[in-house]
CHARMM-style PDB file with segment names, atoms N, HN, CA, C and O in Angstrom:
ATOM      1  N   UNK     1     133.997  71.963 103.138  1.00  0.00      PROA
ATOM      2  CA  UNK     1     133.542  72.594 101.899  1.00  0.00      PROA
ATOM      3  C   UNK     1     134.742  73.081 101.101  1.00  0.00      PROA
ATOM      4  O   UNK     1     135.834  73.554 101.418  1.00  0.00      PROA
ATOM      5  N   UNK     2     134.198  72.821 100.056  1.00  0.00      PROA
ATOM      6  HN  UNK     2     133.311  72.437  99.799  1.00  0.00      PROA
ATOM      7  CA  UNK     2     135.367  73.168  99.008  1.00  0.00      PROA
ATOM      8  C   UNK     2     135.392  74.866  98.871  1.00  0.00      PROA
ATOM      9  O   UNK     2     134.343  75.463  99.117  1.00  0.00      PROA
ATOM     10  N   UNK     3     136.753  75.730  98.426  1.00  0.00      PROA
ATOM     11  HN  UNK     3     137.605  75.245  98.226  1.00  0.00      PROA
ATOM     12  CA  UNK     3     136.791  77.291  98.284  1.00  0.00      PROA
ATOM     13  C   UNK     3     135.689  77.776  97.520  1.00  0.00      PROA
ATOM     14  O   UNK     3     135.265  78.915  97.717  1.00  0.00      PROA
ATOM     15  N   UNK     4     135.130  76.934  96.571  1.00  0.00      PROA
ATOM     16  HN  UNK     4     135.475  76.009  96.411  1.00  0.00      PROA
ATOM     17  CA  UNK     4     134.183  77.414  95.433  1.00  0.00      PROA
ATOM     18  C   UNK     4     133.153  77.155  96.082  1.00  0.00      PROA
ATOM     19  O   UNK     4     132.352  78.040  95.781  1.00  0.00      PROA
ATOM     20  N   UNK     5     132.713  76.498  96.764  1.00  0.00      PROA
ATOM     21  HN  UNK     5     133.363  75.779  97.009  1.00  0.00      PROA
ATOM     22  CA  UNK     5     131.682  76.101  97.222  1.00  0.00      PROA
ATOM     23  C   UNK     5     131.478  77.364  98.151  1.00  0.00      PROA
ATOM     24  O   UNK     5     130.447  77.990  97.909  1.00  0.00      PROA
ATOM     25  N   UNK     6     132.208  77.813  99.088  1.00  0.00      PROA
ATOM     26  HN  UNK     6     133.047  77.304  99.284  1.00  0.00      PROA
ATOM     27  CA  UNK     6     132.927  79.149  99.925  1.00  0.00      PROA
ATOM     28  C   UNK     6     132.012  80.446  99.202  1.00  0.00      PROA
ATOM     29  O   UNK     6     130.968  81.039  99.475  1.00  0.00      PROA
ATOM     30  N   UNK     7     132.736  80.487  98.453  1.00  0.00      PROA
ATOM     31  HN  UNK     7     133.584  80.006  98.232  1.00  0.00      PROA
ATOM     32  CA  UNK     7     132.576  81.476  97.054  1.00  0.00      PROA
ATOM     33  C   UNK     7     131.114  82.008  96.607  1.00  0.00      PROA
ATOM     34  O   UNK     7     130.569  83.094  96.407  1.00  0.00      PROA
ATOM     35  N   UNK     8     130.746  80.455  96.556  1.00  0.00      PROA
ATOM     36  HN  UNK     8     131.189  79.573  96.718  1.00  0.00      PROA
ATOM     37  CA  UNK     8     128.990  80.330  95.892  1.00  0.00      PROA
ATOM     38  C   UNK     8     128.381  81.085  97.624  1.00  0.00      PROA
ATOM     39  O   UNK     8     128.125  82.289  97.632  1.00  0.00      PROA
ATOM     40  N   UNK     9     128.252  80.462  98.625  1.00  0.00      PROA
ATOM     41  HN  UNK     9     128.460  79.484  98.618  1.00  0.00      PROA
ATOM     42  CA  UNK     9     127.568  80.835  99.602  1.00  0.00      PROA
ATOM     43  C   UNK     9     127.713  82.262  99.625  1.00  0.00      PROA
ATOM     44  O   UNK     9     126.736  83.002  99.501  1.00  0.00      PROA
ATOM     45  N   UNK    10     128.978  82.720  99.789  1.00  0.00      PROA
ATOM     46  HN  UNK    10     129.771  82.119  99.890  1.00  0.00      PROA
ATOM     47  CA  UNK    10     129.239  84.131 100.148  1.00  0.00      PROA
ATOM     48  C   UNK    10     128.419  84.925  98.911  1.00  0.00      PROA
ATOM     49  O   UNK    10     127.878  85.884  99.461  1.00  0.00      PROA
ATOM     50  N   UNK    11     128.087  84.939  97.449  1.00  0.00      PROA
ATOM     51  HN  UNK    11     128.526  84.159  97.002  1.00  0.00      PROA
ATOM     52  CA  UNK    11     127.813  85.615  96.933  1.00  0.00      PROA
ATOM     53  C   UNK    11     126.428  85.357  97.234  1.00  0.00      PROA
ATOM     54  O   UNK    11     125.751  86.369  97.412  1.00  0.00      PROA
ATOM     55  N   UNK    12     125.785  84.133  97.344  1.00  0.00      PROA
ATOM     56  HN  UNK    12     126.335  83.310  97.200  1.00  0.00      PROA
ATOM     57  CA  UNK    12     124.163  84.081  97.463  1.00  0.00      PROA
ATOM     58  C   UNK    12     123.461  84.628  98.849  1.00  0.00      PROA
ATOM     59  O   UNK    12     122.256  84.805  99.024  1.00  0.00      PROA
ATOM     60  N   UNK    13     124.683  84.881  99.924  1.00  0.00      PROA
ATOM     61  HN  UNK    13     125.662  84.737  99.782  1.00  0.00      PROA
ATOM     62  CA  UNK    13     124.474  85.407 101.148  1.00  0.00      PROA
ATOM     63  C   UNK    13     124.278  87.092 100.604  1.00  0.00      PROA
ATOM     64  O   UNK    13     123.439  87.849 101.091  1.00  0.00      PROA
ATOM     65  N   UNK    14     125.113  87.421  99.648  1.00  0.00      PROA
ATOM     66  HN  UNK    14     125.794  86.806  99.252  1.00  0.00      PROA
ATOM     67  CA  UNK    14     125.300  89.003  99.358  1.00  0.00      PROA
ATOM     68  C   UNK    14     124.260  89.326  98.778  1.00  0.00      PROA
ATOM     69  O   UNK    14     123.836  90.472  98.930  1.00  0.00      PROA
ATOM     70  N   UNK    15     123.673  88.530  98.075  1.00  0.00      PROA
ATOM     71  HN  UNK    15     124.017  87.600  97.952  1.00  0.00      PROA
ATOM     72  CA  UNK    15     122.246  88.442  97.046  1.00  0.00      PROA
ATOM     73  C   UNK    15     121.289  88.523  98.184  1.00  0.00      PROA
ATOM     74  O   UNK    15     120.609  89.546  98.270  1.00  0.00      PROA
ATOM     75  N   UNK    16     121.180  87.794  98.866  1.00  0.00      PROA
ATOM     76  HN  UNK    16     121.732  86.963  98.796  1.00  0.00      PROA
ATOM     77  CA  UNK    16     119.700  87.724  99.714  1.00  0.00      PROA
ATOM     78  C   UNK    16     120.127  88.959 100.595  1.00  0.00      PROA
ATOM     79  O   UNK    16     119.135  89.687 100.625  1.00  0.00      PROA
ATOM     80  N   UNK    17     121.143  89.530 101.325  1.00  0.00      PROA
ATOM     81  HN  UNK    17     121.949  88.938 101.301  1.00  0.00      PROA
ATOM     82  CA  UNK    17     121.148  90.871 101.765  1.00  0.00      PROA
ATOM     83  C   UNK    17     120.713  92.183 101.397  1.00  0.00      PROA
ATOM     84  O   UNK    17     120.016  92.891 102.124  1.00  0.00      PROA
ATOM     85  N   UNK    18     121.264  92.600  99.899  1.00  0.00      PROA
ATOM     86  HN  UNK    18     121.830  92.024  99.309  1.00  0.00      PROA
ATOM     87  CA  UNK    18     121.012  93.486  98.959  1.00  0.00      PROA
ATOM     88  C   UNK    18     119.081  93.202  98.673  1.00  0.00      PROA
ATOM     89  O   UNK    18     118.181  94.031  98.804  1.00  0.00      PROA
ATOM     90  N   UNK    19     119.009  92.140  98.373  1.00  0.00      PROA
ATOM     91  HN  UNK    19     119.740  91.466  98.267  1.00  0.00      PROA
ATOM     92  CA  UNK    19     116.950  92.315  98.553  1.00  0.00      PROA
ATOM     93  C   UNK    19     116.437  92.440  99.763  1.00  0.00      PROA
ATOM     94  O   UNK    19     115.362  93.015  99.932  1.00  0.00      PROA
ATOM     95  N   UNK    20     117.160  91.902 100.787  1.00  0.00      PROA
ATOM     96  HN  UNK    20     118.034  91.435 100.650  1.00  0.00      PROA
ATOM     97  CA  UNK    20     115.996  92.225 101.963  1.00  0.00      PROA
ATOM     98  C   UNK    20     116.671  93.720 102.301  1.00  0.00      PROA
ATOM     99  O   UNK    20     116.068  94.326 103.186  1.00  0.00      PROA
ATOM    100  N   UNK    21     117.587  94.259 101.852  1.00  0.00      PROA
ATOM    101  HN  UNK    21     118.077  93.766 101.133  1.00  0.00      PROA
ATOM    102  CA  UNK    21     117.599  95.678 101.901  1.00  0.00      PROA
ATOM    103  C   UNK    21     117.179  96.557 101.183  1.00  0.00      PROA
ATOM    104  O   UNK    21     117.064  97.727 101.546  1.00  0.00      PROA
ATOM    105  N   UNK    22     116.790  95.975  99.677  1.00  0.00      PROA
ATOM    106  HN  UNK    22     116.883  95.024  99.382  1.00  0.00      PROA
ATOM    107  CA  UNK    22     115.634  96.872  98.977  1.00  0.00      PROA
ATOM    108  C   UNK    22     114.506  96.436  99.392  1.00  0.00      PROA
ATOM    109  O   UNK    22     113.539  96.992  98.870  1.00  0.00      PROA
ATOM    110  N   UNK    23     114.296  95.684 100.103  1.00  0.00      PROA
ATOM    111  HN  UNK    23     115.081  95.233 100.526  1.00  0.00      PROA
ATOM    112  CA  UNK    23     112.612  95.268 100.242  1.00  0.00      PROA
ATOM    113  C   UNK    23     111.934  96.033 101.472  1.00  0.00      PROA
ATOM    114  O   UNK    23     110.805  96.492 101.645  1.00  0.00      PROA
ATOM    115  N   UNK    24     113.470  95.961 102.514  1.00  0.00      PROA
ATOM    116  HN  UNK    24     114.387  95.588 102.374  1.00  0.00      PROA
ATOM    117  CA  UNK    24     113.068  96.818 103.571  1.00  0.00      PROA
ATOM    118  C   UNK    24     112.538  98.623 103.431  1.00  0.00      PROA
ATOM    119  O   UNK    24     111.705  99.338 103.988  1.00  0.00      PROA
ATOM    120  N   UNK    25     113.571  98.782 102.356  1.00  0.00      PROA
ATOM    121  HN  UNK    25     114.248  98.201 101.904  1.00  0.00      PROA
ATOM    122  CA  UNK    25     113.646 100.271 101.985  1.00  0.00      PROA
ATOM    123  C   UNK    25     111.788 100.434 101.133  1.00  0.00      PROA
ATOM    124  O   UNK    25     110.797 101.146 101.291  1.00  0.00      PROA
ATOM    125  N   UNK    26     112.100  99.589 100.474  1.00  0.00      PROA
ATOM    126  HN  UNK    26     112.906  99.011 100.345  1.00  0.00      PROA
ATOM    127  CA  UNK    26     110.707  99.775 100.308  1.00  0.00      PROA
ATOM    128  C   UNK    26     109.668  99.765 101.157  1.00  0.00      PROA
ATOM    129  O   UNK    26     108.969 100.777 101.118  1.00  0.00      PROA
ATOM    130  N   UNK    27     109.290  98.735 102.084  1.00  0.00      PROA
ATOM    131  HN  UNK    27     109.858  97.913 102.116  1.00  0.00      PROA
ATOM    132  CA  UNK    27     108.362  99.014 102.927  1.00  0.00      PROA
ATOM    133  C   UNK    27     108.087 100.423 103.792  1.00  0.00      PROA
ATOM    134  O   UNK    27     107.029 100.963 104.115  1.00  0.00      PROA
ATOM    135  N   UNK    28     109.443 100.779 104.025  1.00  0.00      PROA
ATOM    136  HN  UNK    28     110.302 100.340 103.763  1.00  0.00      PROA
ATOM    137  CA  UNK    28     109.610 102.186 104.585  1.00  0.00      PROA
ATOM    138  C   UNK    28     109.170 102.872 103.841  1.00  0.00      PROA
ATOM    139  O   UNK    28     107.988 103.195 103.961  1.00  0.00      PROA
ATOM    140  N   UNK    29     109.903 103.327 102.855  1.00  0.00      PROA
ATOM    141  HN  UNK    29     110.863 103.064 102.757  1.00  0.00      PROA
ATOM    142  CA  UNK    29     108.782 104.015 101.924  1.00  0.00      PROA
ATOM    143  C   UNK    29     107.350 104.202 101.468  1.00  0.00      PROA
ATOM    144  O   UNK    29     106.742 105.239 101.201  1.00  0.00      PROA
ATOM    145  N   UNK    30     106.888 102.676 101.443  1.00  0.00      PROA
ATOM    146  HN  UNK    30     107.382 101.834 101.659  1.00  0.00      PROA
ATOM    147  CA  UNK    30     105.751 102.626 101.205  1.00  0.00      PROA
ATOM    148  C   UNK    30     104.428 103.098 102.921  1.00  0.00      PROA
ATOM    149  O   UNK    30     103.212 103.256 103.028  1.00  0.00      PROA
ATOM    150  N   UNK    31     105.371 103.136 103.698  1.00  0.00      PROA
ATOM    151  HN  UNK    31     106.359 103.008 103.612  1.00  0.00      PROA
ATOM    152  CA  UNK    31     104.933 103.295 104.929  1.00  0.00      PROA
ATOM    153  C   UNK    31     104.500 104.670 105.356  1.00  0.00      PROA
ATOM    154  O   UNK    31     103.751 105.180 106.189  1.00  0.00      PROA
ATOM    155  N   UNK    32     105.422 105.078 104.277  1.00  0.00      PROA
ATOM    156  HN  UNK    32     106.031 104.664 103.600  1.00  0.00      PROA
ATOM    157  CA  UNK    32     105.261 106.975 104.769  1.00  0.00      PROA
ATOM    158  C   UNK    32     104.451 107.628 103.487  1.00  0.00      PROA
ATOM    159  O   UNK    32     104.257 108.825 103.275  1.00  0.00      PROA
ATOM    160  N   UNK    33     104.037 106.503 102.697  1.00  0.00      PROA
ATOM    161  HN  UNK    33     104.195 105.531 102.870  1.00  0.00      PROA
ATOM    162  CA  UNK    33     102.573 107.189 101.738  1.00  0.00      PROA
ATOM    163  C   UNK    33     101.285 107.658 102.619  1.00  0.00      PROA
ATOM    164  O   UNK    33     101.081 107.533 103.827  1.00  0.00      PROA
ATOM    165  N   UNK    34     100.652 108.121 101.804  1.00  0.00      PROA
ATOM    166  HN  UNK    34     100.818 108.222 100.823  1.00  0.00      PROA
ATOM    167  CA  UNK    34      99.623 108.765 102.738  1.00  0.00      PROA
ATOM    168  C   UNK    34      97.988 107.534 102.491  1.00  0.00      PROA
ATOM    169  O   UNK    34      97.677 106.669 101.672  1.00  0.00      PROA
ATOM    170  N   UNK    35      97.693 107.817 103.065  1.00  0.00      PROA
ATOM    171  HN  UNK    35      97.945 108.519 103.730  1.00  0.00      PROA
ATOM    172  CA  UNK    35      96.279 106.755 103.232  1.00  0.00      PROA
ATOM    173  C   UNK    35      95.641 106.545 101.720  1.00  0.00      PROA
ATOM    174  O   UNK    35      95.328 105.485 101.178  1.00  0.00      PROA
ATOM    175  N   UNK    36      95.534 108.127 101.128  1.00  0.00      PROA
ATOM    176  HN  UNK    36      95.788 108.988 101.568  1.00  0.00      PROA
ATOM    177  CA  UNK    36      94.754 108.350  99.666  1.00  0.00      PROA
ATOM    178  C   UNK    36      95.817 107.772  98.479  1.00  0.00      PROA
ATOM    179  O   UNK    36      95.443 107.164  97.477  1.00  0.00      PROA
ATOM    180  N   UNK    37      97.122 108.073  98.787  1.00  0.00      PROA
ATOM    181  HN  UNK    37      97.426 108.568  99.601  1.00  0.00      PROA
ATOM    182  CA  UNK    37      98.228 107.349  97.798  1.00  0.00      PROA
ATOM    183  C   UNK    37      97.728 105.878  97.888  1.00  0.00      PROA
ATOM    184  O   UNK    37      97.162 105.340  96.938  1.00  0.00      PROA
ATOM    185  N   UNK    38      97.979 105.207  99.160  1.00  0.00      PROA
ATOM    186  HN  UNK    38      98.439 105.645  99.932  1.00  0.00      PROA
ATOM    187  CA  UNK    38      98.012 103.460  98.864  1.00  0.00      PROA
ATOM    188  C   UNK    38      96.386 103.504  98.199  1.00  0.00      PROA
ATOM    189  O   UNK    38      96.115 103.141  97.054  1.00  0.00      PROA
ATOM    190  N   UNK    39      95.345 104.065  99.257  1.00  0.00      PROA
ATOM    191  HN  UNK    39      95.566 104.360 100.187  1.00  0.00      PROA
ATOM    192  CA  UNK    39      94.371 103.560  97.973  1.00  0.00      PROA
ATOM    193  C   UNK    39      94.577 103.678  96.696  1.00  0.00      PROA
ATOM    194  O   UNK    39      94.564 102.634  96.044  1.00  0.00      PROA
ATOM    195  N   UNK    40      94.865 105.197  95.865  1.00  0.00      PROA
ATOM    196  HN  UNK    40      94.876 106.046  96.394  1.00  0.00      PROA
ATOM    197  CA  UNK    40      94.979 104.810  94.751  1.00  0.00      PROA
ATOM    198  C   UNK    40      95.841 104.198  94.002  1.00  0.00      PROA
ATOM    199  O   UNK    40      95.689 104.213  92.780  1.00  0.00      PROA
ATOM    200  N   UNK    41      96.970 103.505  94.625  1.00  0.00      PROA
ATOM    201  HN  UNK    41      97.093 103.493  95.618  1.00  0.00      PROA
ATOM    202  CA  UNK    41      97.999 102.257  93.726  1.00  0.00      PROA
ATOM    203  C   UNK    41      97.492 101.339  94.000  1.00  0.00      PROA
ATOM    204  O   UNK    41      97.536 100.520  93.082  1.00  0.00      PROA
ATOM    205  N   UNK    42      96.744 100.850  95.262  1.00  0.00      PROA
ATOM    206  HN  UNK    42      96.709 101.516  96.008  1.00  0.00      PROA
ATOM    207  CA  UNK    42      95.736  99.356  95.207  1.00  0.00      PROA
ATOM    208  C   UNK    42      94.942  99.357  93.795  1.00  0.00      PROA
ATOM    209  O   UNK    42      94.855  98.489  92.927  1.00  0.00      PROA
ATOM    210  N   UNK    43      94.392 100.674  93.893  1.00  0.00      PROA
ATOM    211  HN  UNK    43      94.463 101.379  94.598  1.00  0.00      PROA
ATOM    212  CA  UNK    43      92.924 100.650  92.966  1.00  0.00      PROA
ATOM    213  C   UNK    43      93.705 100.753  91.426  1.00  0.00      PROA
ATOM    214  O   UNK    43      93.225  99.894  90.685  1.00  0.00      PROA
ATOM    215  N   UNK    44      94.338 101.234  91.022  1.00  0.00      PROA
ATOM    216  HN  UNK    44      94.728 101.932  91.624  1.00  0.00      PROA
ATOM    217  CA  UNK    44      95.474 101.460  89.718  1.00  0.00      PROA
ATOM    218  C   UNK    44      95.760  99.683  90.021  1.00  0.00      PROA
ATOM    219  O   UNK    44      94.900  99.124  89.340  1.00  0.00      PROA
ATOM    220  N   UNK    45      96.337  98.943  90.520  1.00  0.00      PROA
ATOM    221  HN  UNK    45      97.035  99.397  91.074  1.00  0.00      PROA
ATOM    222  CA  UNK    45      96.725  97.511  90.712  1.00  0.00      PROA
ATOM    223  C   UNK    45      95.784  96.551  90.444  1.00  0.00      PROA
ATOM    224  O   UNK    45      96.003  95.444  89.952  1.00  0.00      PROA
ATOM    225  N   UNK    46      94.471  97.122  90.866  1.00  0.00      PROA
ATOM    226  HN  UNK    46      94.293  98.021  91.266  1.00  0.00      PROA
ATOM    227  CA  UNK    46      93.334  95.806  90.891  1.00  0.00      PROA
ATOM    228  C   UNK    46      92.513  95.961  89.385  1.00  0.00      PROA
ATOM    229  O   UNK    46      91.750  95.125  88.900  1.00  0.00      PROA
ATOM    230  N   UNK    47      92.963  97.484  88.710  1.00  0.00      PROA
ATOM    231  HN  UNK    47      93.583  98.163  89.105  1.00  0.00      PROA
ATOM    232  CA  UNK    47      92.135  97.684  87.653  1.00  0.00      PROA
ATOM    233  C   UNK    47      93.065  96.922  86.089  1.00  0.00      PROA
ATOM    234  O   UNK    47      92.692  96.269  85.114  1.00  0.00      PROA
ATOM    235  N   UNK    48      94.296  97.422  86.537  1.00  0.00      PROA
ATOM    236  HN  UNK    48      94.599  97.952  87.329  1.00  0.00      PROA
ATOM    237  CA  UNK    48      95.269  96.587  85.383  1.00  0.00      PROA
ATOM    238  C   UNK    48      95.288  95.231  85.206  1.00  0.00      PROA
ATOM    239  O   UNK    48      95.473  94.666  84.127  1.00  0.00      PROA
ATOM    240  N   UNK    49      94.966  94.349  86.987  1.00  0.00      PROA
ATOM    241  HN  UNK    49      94.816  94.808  87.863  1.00  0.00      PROA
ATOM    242  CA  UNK    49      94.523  93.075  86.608  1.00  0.00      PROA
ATOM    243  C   UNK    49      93.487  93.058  86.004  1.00  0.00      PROA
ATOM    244  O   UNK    49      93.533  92.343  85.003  1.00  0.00      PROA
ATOM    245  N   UNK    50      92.148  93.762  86.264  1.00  0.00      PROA
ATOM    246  HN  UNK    50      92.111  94.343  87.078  1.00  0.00      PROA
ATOM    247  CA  UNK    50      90.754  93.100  85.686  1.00  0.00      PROA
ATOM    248  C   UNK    50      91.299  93.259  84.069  1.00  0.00      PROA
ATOM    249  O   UNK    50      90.966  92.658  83.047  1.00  0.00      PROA
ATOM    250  N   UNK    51      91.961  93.985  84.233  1.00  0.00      PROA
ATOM    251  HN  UNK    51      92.231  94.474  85.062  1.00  0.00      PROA
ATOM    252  CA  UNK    51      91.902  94.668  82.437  1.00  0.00      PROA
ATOM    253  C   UNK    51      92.335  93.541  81.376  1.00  0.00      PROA
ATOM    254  O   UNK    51      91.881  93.058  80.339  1.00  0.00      PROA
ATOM    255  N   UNK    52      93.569  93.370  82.281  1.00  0.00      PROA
ATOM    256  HN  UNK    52      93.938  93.762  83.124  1.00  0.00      PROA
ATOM    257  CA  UNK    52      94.762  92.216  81.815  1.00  0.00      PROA
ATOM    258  C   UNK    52      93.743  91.110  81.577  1.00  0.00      PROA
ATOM    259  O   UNK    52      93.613  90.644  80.445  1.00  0.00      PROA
ATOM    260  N   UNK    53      92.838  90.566  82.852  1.00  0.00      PROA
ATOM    261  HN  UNK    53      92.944  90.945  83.771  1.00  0.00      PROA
ATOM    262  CA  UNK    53      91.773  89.194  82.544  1.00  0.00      PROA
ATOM    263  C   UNK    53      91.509  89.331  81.559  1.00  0.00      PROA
ATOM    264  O   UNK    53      92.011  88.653  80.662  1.00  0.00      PROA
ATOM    265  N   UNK    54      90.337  90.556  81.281  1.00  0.00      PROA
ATOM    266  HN  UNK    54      89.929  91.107  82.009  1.00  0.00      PROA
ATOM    267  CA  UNK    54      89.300  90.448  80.253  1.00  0.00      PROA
ATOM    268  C   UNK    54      89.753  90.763  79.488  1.00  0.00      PROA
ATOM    269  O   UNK    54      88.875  91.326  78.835  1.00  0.00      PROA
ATOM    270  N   UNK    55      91.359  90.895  78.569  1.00  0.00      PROA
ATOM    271  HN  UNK    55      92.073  90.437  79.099  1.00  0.00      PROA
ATOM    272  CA  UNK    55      91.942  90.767  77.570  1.00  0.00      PROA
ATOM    273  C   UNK    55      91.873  89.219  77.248  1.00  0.00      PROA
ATOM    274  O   UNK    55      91.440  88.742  76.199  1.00  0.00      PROA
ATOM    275  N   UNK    56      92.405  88.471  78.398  1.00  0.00      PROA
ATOM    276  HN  UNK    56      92.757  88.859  79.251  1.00  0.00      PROA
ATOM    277  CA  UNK    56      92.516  87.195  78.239  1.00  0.00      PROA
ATOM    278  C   UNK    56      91.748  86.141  77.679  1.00  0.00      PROA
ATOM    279  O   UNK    56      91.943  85.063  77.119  1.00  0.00      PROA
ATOM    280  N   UNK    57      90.407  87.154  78.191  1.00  0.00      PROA
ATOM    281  HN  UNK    57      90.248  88.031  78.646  1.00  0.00      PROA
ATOM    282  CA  UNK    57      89.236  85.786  78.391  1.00  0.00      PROA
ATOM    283  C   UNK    57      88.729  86.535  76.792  1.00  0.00      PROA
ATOM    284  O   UNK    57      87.885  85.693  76.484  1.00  0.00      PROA
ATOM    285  N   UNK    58      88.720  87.197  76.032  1.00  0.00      PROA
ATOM    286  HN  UNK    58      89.406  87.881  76.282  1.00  0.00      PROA
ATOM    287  CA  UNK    58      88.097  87.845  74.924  1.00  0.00      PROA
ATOM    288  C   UNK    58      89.294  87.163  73.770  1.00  0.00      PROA
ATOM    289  O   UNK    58      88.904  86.622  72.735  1.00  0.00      PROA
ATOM    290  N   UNK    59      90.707  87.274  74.100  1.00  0.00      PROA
ATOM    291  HN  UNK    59      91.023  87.713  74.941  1.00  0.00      PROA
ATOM    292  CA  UNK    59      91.386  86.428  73.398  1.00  0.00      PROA
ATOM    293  C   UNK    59      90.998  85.445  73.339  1.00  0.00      PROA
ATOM    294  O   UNK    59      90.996  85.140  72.146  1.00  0.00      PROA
ATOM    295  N   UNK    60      90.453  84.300  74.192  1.00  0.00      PROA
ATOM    296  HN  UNK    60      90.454  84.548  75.161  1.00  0.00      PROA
ATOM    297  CA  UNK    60      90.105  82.872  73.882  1.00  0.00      PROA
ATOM    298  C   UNK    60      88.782  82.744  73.845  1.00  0.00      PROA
ATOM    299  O   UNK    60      88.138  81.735  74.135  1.00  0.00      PROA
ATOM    300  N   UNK    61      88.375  83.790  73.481  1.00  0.00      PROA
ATOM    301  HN  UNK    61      88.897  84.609  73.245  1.00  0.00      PROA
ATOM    302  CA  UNK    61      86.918  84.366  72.938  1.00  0.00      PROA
ATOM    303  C   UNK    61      85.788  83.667  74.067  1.00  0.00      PROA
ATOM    304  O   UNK    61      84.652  83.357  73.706  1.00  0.00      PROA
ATOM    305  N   UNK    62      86.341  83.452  75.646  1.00  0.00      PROA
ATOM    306  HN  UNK    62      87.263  83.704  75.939  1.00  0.00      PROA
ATOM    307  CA  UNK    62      85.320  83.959  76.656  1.00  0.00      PROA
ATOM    308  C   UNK    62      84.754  84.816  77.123  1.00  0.00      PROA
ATOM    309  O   UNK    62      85.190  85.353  78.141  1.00  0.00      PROA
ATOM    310  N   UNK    63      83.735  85.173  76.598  1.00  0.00      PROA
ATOM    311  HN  UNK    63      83.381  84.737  75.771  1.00  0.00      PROA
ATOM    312  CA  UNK    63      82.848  86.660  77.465  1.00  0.00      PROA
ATOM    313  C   UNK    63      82.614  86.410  78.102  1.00  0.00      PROA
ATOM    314  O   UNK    63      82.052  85.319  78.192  1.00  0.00      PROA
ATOM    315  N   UNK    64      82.859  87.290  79.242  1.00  0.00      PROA
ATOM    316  HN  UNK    64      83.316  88.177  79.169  1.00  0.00      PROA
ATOM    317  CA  UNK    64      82.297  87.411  80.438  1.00  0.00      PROA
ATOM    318  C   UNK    64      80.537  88.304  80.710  1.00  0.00      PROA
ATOM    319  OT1 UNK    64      80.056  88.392  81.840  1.00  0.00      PROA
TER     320      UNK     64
END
């Protein structure tokens, strides 16, 4: 392998480290919410999608 080629790996190795170390940190975090927190960011999550749809479907003037 060429030095640049070297170069490229080492930084995309540093990239995928740095996320699975925010991703980890997150799960931890998200681990030490309490039962009533995750429900209500599921339920806050599932309501912004419906919302987001039935923007969608009223834009292309499908009623639901």
């Amino acid at each position: 392998m060429n030095p640049n080629e070297n170069k490229r790996k080492s930084f995309e190795n540093k990239e995928v480290e740095e996320r699975n170390r925010v991703n980890s940190r997150r799960r931890q975090l998200y681990a030490q919410l309490s039962r009533e927190e995750k429900d209500r960011r599921n339920y806050v999550r599932r309501v912004s999608y419906r919302q987001k749809r039935s923007l969608q479907c009223m834009e292309k003037g499908n009623f639901l």
